[in-house]
C-alpha positions in Angstrom: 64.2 -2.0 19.7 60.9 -0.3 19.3 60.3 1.7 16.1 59.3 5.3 15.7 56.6 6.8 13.9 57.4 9.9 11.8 54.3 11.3 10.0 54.6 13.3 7.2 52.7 15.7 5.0 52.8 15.6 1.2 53.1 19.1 0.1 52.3 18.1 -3.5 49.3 16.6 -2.6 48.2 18.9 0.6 45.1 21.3 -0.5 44.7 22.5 2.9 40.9 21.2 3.7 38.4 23.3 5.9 41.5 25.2 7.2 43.8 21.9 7.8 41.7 19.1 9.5 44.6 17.9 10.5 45.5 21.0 12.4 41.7 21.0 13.9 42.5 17.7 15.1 46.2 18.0 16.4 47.3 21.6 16.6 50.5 20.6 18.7 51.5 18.6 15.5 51.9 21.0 13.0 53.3 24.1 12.5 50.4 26.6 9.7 52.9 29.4 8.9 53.9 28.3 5.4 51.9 27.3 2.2 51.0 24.3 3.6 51.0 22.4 7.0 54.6 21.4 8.4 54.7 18.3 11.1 56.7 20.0 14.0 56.1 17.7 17.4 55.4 14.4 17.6 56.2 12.7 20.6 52.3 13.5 22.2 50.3 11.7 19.2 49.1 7.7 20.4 48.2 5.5 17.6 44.3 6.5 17.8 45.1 10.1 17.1 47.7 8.9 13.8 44.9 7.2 12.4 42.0 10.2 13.4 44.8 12.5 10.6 45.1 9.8 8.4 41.0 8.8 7.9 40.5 12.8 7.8 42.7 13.8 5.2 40.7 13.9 2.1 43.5 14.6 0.0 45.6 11.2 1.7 48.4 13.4 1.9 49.2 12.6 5.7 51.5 9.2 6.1 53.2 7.6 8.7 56.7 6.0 8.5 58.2 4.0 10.5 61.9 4.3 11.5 
């Protein structure tokens, strides 16, 4: 059975950096209209693009678990 990846966003730690770099680098992901960015979709993201939102997050508040 192969395991999902859910990633997550911790709102505590979340400070929203140069207007979400997260959202810069996977706008399909996330979902801007509340105080901080919400994960929304997904299914598109490959590994390579996981680890570009992890390594970007200056605040490390982007994790992935996996299911």
């Amino acid at each position: 059975m192969k395991m999902s990846k859910k990633i997550v966003v911790d709102k505590e730690l979340c400070k929203g950096h140069d207007n979400g770099r997260c959202v810069q680098i996977a706008p399909e992901v996330f979902d801007t209209r509340g105080e901080y960015p919400k994960v929304v979709d997904t299914e598109e993201l490959d590994d390579e693009k996981i680890q570009r939102l992890i390594k970007n997050c200056p605040s490390e508040a982007i994790k992935v678990i996996e299911e």
